[in-house]
Jmol script that loads the backbone (N, CA, C; Angstrom):
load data "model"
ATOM      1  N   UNK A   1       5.928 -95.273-131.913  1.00  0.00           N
ATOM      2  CA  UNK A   1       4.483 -95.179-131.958  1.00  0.00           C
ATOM      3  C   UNK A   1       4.078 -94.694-133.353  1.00  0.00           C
ATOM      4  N   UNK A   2       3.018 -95.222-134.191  1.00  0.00           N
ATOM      5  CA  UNK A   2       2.161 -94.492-135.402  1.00  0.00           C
ATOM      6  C   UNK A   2       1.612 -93.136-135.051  1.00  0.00           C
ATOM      7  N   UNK A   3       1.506 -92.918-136.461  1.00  0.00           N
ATOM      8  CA  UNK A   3       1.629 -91.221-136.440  1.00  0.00           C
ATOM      9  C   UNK A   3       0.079 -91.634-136.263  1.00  0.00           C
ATOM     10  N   UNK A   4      -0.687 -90.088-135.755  1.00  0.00           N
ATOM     11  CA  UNK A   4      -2.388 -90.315-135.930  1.00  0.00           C
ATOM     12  C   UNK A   4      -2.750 -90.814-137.121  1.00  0.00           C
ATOM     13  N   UNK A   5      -4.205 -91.237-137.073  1.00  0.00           N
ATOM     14  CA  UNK A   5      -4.880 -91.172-137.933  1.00  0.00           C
ATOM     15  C   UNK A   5      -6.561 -90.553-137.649  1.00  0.00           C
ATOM     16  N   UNK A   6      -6.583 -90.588-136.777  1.00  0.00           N
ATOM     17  CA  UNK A   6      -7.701 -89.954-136.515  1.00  0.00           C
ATOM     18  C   UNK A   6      -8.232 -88.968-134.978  1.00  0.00           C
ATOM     19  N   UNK A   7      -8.434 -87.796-134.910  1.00  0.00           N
ATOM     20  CA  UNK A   7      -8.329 -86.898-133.441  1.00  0.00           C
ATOM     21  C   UNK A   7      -8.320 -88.093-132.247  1.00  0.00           C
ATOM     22  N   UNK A   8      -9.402 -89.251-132.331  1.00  0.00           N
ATOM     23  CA  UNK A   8      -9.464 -89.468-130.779  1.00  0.00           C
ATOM     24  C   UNK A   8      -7.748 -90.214-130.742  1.00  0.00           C
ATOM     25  N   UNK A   9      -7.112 -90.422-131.570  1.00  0.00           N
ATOM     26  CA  UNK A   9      -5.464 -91.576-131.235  1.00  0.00           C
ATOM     27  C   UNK A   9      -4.694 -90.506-130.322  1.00  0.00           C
ATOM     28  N   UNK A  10      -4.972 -88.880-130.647  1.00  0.00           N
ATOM     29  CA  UNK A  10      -4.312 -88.259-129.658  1.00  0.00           C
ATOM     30  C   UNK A  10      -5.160 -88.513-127.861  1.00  0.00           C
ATOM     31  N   UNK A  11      -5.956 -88.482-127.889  1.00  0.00           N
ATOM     32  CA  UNK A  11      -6.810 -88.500-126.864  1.00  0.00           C
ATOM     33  C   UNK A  11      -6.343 -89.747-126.106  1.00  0.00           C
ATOM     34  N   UNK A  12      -6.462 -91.030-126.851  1.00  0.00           N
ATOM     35  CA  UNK A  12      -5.865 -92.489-126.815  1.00  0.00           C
ATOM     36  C   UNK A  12      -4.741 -92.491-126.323  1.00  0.00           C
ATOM     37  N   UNK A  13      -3.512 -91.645-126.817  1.00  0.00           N
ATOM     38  CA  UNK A  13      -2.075 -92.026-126.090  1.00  0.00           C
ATOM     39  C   UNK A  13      -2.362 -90.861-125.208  1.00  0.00           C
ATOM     40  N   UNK A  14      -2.989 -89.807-124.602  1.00  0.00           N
ATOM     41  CA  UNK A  14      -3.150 -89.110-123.713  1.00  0.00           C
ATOM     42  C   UNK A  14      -3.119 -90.144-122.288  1.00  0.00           C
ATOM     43  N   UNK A  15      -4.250 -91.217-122.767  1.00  0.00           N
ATOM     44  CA  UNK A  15      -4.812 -92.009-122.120  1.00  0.00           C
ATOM     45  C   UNK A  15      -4.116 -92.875-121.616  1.00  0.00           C
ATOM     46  N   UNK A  16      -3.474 -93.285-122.491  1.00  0.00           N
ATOM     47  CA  UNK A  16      -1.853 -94.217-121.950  1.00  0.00           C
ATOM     48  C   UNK A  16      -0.741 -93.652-121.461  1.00  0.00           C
ATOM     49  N   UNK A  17      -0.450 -92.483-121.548  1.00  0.00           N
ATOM     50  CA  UNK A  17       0.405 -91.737-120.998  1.00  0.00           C
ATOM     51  C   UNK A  17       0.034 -91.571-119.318  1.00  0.00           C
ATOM     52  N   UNK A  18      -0.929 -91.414-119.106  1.00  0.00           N
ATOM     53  CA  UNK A  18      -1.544 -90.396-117.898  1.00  0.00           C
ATOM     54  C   UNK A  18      -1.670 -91.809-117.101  1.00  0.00           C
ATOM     55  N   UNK A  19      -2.091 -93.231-117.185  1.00  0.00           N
ATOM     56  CA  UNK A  19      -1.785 -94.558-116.893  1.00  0.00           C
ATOM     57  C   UNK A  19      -0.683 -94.851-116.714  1.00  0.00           C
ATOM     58  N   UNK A  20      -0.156 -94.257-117.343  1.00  0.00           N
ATOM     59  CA  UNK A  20       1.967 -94.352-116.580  1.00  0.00           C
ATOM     60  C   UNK A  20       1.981 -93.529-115.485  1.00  0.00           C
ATOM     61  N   UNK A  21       1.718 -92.350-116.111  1.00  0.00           N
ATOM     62  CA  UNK A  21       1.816 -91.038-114.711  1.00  0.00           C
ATOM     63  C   UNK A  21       1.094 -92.078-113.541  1.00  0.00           C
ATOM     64  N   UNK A  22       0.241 -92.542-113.594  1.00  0.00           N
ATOM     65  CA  UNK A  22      -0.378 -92.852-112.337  1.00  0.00           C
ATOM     66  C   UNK A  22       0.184 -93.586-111.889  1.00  0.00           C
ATOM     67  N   UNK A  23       0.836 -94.896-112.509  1.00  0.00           N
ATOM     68  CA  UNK A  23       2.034 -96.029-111.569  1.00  0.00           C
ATOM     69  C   UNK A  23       2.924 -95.645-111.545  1.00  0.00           C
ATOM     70  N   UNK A  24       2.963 -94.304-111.458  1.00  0.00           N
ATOM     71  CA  UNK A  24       4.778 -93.781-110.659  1.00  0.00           C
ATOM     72  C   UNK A  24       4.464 -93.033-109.492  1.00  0.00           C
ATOM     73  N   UNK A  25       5.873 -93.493-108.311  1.00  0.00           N
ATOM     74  CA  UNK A  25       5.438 -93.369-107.166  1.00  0.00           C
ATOM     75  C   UNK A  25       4.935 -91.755-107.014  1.00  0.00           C
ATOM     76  N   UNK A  26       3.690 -91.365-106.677  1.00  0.00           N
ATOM     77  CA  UNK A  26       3.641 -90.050-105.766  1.00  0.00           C
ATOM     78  C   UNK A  26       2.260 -90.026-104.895  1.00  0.00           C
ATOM     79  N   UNK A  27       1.289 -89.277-105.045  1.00  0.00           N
ATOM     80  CA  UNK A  27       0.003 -89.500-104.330  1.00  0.00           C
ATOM     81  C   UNK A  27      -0.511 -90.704-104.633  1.00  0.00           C
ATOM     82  N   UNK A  28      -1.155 -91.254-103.681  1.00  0.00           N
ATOM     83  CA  UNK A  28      -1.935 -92.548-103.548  1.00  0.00           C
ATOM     84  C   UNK A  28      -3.473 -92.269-104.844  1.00  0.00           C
ATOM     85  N   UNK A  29      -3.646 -93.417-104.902  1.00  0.00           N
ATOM     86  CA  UNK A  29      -4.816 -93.091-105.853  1.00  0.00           C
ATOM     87  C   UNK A  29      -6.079 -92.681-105.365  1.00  0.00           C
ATOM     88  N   UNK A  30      -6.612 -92.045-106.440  1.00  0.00           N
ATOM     89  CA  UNK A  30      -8.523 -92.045-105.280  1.00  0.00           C
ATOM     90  C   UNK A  30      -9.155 -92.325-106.110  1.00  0.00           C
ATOM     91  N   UNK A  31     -10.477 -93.057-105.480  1.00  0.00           N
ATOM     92  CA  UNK A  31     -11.438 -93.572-105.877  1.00  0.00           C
ATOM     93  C   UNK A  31     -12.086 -92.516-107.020  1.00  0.00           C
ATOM     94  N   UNK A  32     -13.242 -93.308-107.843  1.00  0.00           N
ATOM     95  CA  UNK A  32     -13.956 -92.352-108.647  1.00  0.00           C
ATOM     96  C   UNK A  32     -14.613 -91.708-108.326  1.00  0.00           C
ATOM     97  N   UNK A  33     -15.387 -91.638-106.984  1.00  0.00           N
ATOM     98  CA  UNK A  33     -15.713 -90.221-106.159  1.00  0.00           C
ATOM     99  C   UNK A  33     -14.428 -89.187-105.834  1.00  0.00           C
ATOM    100  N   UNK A  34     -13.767 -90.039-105.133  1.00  0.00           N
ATOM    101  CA  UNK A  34     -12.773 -88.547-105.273  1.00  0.00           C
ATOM    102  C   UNK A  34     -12.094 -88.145-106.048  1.00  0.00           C
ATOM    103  N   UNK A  35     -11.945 -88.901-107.204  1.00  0.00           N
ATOM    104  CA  UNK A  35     -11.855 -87.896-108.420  1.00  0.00           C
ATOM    105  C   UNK A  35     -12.882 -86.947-109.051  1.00  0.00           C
ATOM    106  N   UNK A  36     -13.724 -87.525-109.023  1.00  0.00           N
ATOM    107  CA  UNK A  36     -14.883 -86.283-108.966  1.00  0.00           C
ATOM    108  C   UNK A  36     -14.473 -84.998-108.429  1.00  0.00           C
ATOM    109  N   UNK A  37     -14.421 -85.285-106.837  1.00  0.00           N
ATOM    110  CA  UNK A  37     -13.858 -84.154-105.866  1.00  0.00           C
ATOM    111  C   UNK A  37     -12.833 -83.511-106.284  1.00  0.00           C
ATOM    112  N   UNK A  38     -12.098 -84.018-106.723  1.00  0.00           N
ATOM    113  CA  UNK A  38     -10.225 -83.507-107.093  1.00  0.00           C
ATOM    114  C   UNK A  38     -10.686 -82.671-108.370  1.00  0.00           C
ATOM    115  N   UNK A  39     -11.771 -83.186-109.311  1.00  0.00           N
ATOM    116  CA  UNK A  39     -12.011 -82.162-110.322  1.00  0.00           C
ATOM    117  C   UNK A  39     -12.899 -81.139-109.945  1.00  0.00           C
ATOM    118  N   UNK A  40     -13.402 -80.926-108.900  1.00  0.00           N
ATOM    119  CA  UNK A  40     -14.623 -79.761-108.659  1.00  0.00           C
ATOM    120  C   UNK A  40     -14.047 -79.039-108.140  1.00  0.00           C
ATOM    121  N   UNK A  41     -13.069 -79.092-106.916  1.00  0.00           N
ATOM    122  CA  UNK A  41     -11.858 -78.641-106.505  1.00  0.00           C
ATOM    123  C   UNK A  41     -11.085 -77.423-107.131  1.00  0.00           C
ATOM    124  N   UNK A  42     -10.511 -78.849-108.192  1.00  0.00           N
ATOM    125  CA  UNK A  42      -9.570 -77.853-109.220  1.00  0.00           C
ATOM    126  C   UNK A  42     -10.198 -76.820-109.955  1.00  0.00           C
ATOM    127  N   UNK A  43     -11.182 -77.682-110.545  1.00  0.00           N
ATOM    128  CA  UNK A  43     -12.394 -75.963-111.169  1.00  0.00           C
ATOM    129  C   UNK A  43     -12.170 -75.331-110.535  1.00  0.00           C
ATOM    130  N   UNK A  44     -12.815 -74.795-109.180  1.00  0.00           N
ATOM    131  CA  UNK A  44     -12.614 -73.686-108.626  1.00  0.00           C
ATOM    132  C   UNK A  44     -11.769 -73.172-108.130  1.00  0.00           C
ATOM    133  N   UNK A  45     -10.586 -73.794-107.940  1.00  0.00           N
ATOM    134  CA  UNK A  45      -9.364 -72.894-107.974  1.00  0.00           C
ATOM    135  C   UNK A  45      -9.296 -72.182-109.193  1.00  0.00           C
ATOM    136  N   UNK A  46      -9.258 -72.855-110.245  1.00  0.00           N
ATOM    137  CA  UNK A  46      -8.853 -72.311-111.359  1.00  0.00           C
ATOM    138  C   UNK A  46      -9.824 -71.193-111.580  1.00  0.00           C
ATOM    139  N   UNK A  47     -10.840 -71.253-111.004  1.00  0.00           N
ATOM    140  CA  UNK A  47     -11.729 -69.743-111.675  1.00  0.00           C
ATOM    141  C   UNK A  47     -11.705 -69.138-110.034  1.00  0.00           C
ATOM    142  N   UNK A  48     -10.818 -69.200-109.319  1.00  0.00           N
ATOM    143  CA  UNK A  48     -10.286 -68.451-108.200  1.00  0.00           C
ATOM    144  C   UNK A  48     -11.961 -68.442-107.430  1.00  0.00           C
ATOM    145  N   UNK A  49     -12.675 -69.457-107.332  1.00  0.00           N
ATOM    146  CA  UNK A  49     -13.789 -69.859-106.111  1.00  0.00           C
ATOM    147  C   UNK A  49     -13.500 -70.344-105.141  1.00  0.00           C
ATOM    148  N   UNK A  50     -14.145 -70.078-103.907  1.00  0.00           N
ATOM    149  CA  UNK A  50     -13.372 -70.276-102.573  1.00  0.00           C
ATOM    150  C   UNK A  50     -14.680 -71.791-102.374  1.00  0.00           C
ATOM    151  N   UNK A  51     -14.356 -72.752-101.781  1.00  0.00           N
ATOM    152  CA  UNK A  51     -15.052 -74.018-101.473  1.00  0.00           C
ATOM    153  C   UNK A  51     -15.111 -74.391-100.029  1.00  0.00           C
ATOM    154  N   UNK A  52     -15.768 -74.128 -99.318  1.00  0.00           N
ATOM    155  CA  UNK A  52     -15.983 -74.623 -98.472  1.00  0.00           C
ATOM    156  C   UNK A  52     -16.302 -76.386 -98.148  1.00  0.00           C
ATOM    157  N   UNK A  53     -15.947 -76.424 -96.912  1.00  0.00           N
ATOM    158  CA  UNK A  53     -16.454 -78.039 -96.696  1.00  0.00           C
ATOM    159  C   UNK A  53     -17.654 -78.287 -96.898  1.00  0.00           C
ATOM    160  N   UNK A  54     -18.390 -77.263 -95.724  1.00  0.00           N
ATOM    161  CA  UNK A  54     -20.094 -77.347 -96.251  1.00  0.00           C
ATOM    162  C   UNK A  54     -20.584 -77.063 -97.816  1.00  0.00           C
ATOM    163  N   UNK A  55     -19.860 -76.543 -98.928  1.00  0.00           N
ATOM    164  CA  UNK A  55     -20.304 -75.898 -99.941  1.00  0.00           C
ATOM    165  C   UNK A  55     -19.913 -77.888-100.888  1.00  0.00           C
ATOM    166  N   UNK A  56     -19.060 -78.466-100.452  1.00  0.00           N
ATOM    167  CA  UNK A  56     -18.746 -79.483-101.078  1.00  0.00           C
ATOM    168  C   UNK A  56     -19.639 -80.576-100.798  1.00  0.00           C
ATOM    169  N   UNK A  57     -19.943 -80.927 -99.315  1.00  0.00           N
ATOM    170  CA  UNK A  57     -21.381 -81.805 -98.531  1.00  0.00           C
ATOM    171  C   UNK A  57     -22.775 -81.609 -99.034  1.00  0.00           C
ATOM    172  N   UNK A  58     -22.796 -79.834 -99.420  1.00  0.00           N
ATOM    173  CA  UNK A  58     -24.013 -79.856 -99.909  1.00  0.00           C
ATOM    174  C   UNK A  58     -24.313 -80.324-101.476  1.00  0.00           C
ATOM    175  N   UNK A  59     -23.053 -80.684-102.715  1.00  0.00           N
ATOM    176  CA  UNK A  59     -23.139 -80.991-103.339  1.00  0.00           C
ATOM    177  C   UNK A  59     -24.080 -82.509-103.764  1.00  0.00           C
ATOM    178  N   UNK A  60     -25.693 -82.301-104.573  1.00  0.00           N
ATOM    179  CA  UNK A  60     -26.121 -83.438-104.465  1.00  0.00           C
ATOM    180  C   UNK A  60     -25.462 -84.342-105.316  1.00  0.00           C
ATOM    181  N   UNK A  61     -24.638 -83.910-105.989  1.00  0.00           N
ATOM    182  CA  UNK A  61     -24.363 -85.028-107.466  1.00  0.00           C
ATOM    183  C   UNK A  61     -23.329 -86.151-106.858  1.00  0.00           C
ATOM    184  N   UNK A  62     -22.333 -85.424-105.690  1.00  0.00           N
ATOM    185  CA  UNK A  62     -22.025 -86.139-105.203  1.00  0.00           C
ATOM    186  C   UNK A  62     -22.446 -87.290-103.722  1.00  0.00           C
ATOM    187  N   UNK A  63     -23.194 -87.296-103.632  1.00  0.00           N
ATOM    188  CA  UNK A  63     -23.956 -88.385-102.741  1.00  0.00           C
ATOM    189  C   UNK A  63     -24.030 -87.670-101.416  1.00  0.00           C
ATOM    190  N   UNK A  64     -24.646 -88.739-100.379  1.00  0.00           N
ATOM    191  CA  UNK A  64     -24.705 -87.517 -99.602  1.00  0.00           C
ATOM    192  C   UNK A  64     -23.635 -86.761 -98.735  1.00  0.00           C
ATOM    193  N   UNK A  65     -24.147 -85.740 -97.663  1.00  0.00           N
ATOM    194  CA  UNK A  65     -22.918 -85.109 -96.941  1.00  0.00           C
ATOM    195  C   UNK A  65     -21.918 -86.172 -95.934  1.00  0.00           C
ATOM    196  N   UNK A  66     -22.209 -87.319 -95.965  1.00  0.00           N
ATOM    197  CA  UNK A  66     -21.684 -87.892 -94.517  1.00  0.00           C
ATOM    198  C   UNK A  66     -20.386 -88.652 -95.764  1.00  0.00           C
ATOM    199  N   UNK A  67     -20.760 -89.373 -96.750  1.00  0.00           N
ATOM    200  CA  UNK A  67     -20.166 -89.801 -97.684  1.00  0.00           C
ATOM    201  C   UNK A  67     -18.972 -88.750 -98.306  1.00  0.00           C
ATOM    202  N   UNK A  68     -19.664 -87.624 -98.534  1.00  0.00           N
ATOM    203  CA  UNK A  68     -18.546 -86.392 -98.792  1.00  0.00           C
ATOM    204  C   UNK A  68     -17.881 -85.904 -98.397  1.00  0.00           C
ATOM    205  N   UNK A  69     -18.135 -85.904 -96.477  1.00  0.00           N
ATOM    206  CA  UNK A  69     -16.876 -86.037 -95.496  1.00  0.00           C
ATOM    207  C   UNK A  69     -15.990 -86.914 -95.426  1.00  0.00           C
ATOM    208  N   UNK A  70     -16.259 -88.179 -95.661  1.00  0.00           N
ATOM    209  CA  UNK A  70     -15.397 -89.416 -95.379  1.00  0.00           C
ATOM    210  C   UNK A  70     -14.289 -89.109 -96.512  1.00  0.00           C
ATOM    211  N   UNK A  71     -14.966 -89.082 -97.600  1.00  0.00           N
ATOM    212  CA  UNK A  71     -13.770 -88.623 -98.867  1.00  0.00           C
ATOM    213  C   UNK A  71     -12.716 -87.788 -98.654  1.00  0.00           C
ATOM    214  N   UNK A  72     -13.565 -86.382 -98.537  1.00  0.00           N
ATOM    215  CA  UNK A  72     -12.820 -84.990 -98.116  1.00  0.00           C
ATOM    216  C   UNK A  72     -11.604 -85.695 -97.078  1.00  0.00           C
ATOM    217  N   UNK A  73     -12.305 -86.529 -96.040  1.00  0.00           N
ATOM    218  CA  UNK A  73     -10.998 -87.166 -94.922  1.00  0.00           C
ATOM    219  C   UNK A  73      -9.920 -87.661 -95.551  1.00  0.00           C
ATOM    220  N   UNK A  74     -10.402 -88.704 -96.248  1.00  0.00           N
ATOM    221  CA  UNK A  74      -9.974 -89.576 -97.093  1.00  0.00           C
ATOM    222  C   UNK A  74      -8.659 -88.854 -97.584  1.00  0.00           C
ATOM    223  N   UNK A  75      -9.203 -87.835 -98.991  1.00  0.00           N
ATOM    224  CA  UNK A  75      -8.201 -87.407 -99.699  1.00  0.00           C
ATOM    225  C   UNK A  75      -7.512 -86.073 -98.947  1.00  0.00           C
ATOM    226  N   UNK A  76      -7.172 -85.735 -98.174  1.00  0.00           N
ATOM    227  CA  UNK A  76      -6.812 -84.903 -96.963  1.00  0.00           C
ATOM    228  C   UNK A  76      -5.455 -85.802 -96.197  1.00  0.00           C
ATOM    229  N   UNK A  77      -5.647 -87.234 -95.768  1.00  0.00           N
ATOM    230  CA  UNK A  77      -5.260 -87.979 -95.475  1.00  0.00           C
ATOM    231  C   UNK A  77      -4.021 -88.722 -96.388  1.00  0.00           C
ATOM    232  N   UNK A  78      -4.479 -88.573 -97.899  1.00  0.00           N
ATOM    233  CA  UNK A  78      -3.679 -88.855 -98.737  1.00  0.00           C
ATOM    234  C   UNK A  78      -2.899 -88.192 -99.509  1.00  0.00           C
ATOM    235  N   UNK A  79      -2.614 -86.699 -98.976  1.00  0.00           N
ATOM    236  CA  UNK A  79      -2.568 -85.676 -99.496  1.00  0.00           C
ATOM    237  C   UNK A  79      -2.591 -85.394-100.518  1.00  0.00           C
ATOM    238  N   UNK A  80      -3.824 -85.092-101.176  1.00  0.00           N
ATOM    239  CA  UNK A  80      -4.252 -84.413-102.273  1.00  0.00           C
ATOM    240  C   UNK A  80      -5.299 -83.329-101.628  1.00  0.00           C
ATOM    241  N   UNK A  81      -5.964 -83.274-100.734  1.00  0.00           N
ATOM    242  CA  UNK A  81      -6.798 -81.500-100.518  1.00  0.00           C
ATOM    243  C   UNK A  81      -6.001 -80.964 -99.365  1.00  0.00           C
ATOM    244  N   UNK A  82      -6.140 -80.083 -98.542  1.00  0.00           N
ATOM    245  CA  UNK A  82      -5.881 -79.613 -97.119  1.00  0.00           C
ATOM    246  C   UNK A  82      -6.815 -78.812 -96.888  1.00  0.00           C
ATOM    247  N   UNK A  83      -7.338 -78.210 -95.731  1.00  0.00           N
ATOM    248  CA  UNK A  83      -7.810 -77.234 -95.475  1.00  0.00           C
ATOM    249  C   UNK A  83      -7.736 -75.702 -94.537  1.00  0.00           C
ATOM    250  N   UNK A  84      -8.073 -75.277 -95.659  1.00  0.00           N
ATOM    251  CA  UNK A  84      -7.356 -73.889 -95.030  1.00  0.00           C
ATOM    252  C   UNK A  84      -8.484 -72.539 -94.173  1.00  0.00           C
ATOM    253  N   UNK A  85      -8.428 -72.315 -93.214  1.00  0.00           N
ATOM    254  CA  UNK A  85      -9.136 -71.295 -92.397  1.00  0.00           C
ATOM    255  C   UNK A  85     -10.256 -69.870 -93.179  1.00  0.00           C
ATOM    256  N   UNK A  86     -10.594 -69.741 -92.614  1.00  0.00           N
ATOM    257  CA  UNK A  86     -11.587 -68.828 -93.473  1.00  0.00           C
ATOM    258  C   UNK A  86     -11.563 -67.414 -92.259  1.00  0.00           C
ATOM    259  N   UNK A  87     -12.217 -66.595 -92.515  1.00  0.00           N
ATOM    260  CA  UNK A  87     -13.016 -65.399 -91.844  1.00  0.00           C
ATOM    261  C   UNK A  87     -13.563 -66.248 -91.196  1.00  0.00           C
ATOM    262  N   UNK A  88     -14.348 -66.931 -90.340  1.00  0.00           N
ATOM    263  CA  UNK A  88     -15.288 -67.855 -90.043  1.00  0.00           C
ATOM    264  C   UNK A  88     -14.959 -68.920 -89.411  1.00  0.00           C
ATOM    265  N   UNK A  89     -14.273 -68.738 -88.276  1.00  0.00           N
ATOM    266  CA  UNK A  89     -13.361 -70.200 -87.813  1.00  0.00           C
ATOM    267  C   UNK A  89     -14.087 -71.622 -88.028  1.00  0.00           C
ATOM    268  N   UNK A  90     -15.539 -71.580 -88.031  1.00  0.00           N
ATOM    269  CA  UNK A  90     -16.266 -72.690 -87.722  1.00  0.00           C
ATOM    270  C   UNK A  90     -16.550 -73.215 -89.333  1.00  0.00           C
ATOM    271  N   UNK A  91     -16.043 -72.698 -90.733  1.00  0.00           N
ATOM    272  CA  UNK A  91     -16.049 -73.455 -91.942  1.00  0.00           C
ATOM    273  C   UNK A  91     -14.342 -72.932 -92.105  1.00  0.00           C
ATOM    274  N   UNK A  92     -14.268 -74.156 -93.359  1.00  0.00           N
ATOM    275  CA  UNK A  92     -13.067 -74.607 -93.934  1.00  0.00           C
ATOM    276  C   UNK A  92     -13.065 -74.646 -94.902  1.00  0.00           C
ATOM    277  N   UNK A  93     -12.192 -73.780 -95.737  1.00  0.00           N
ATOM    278  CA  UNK A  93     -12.108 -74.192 -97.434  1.00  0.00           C
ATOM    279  C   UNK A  93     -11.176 -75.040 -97.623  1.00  0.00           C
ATOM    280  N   UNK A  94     -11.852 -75.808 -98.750  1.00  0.00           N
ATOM    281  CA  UNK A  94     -10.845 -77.039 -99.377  1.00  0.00           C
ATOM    282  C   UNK A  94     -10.275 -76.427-100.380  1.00  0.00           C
ATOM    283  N   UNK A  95      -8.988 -76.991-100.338  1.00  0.00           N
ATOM    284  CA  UNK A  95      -8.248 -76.043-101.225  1.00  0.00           C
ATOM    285  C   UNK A  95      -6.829 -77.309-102.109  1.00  0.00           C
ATOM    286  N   UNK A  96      -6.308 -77.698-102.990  1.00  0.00           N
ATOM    287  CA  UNK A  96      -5.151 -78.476-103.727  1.00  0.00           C
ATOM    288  C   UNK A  96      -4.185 -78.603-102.674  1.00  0.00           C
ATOM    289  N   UNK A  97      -3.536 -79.512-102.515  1.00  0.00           N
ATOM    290  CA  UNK A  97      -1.950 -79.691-102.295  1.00  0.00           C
ATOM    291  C   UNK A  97      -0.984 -79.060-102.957  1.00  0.00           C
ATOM    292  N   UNK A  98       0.256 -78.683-102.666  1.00  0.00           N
ATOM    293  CA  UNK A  98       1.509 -78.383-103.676  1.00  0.00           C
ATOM    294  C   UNK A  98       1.333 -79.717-104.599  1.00  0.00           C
ATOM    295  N   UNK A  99       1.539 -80.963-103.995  1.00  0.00           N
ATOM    296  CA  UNK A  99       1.898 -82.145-104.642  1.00  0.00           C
ATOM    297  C   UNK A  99       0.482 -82.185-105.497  1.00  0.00           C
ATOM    298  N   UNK A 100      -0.497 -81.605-105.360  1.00  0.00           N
ATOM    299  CA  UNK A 100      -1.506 -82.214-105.906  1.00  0.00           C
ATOM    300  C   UNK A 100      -1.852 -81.424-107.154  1.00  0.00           C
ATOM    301  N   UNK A 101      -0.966 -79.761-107.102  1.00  0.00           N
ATOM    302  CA  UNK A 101      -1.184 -78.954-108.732  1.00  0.00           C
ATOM    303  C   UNK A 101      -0.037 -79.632-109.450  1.00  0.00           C
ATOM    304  N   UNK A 102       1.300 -80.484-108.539  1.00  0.00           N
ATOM    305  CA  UNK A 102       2.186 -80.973-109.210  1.00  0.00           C
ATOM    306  C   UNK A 102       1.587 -82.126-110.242  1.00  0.00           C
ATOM    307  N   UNK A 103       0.882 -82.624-109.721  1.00  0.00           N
ATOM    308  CA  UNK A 103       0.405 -83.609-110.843  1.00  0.00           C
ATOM    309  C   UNK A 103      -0.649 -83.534-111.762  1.00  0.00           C
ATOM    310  N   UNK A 104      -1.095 -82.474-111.943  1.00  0.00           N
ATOM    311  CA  UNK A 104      -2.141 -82.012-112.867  1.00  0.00           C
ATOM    312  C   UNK A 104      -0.958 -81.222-113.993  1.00  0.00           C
ATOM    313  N   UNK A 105       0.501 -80.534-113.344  1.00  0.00           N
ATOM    314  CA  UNK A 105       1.467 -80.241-114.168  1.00  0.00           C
ATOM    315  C   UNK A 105       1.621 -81.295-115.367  1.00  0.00           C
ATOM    316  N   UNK A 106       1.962 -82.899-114.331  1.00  0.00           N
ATOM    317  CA  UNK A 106       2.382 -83.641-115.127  1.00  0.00           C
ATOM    318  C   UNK A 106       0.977 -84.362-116.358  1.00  0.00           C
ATOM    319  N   UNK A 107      -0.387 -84.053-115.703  1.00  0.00           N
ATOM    320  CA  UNK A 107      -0.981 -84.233-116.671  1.00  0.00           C
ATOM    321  C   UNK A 107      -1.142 -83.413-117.923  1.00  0.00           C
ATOM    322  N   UNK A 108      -0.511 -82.338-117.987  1.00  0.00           N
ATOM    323  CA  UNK A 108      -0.609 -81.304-118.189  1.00  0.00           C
ATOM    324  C   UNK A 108      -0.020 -81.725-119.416  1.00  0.00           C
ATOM    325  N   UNK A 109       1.481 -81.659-118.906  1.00  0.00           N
ATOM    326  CA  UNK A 109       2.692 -82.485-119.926  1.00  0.00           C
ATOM    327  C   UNK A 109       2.047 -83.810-120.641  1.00  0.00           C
ATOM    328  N   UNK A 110       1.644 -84.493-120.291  1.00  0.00           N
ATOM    329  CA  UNK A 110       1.100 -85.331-121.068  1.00  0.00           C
ATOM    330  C   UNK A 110       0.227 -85.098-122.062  1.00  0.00           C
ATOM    331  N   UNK A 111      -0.908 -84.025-122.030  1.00  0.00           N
ATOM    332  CA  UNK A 111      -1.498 -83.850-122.777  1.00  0.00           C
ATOM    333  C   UNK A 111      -0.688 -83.195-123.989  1.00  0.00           C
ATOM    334  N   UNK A 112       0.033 -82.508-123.697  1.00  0.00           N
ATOM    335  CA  UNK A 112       0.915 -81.919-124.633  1.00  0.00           C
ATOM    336  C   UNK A 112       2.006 -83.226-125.820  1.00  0.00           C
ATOM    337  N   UNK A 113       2.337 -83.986-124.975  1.00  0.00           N
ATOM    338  CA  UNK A 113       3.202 -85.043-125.544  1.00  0.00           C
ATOM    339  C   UNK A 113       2.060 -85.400-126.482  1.00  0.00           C
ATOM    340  N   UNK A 114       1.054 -86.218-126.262  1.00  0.00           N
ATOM    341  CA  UNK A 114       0.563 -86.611-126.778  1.00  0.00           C
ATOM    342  C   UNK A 114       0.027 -85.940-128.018  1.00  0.00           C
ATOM    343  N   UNK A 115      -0.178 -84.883-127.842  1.00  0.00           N
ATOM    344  CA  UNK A 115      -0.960 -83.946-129.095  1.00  0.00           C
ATOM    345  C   UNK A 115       0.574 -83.787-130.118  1.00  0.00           C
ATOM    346  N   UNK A 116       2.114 -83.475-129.592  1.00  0.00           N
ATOM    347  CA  UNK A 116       2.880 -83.763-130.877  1.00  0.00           C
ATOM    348  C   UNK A 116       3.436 -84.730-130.875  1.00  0.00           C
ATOM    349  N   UNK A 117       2.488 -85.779-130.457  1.00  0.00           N
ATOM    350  CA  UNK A 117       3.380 -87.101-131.111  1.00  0.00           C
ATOM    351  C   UNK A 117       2.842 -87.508-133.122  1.00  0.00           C
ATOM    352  N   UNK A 118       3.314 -87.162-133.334  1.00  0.00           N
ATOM    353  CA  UNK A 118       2.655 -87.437-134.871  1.00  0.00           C
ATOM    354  C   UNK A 118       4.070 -88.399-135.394  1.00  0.00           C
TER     355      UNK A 118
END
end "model"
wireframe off; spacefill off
backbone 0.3
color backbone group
């Protein structure tokens, strides 16, 4: 591969890298709504926020609540979320898969490859 020449070529083979990661066998893919989801998700793990199902349905950006269940099913089904019990038997926080911080690892790694590939 050519060395950079300009910031976005790292960004670029990020981009091609993470397009490999994805055609190797592990979680099924999700749509561009639930990638949405998979990133609002991960935010709040990462800043240690607890998410409820209802706290995700009520999200307007993502369309409405009946649409945001089907997903939540969806990617639950495909394992990338699960849900885990609360104080509150009657809500559910959505919360990552093992397999599903595993592959944010490997995006992880990628971003890294890519930034010393010179």
């Amino acid at each position: 591969m050519t060395s950079a020449k300009r910031p976005a070529d790292i960004y670029l083979r990020f981009l091609q890298l993470a397009d490999a990661l994805r055609g190797l066998p592990s979680l099924p893919p999700l749509d561009p709504l639930e990638e949405r989801i998979l990133a609002i998700v991960a935010r709040a793990s990462q800043d240690d926020e607890r998410l409820s199902v209802r706290d995700m349905m009520g999200k307007k950006e993502l369309g409405a609540p009946a649409t945001v269940h089907t997903r939540l099913t969806s990617m639950r089904e495909k394992g990338w979320l699960i849900l885990t019990d609360t104080e509150d038997t009657r809500r559910k926080q959505v919360e990552l898969t093992q397999d599903a911080l595993k592959y944010f690892d490997k995006l992880s790694k990628c971003m890294v490859k890519a930034a010393s590939m010179n």
